[in-house]
C-alpha positions in Angstrom: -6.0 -25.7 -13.5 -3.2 -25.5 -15.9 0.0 -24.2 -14.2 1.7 -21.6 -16.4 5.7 -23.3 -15.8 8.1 -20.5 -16.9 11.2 -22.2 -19.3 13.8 -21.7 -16.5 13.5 -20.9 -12.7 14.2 -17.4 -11.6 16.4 -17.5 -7.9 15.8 -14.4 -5.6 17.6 -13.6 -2.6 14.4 -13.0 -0.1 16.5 -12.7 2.7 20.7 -12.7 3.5 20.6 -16.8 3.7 17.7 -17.7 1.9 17.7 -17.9 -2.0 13.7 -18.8 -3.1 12.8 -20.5 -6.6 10.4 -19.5 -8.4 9.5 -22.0 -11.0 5.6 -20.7 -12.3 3.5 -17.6 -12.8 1.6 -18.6 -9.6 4.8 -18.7 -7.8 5.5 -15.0 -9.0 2.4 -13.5 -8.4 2.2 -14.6 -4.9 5.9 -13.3 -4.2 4.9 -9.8 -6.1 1.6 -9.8 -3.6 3.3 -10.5 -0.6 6.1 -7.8 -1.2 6.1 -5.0 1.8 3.5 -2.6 0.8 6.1 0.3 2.3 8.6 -1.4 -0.9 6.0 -1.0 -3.6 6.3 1.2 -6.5 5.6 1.7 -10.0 8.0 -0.9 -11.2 6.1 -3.6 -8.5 2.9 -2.6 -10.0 3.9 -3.0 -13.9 5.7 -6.8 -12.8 2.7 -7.4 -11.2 0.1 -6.4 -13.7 2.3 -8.1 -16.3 2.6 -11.3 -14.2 -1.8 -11.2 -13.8 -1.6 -10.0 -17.6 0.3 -13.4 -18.8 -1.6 -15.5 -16.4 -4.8 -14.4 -18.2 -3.4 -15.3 -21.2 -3.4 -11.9 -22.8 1.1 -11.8 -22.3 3.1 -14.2 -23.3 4.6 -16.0 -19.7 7.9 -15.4 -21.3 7.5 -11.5 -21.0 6.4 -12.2 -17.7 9.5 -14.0 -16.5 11.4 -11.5 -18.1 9.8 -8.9 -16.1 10.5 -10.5 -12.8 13.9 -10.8 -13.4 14.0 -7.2 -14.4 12.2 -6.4 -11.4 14.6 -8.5 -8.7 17.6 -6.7 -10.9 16.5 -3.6 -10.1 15.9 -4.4 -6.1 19.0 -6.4 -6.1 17.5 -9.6 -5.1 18.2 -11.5 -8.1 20.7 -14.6 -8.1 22.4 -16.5 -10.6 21.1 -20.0 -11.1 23.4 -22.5 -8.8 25.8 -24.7 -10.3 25.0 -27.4 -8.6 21.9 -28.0 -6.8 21.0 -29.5 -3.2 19.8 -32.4 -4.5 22.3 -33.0 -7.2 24.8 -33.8 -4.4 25.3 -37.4 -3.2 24.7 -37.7 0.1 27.7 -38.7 2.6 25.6 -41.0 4.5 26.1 -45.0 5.3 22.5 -45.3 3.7 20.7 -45.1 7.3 23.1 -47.9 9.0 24.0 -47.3 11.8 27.4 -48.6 12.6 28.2 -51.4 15.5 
């Protein structure tokens, strides 16, 4: 199966210290379906239709990444891309040595 990458990660804020990536349509689709059914609404529905809509080919995944992050906007969940990612930093570490 061909995954359907979007051109730049979208970051949401699932929780106060948690910040989730999600990088693919597949990624999206399975946040959107496991959002708190109490939560959904008309906006949910259209991101999610859109998301199934672009993974079918019949959207571009463009308007589909776009949606999402109109979506998280409008539920506050959406974060600015990091500076600096985790694994951009140099670990601090001897290397695994330990020291005599």
């Amino acid at each position: 199966m061909q995954t359907k990458m979007f051109d730049r990660p979208v970051y949401l804020s699932e929780r106060k210290d948690l910040v989730i990536e999600i990088a693919n349509l597949a990624d999206a689709i399975d946040f959107l379906e496991e959002w708190s059914e109490g939560d959904q609404d008309l906006i949910h529905d259209a991101t999610l239709k859109t998301c199934y809509l672009a993974h079918d080919g019949l959207k571009p995944i463009s308007v589909a990444r776009d949606t999402l992050c109109a979506f998280a906007k409008k539920k506050g969940i959406l974060v600015e891309a990091p500076a600096v990612l985790p694994w951009m930093l140099k670990g601090t570490s001897g290397g695994g040595r330990v020291s005599p």
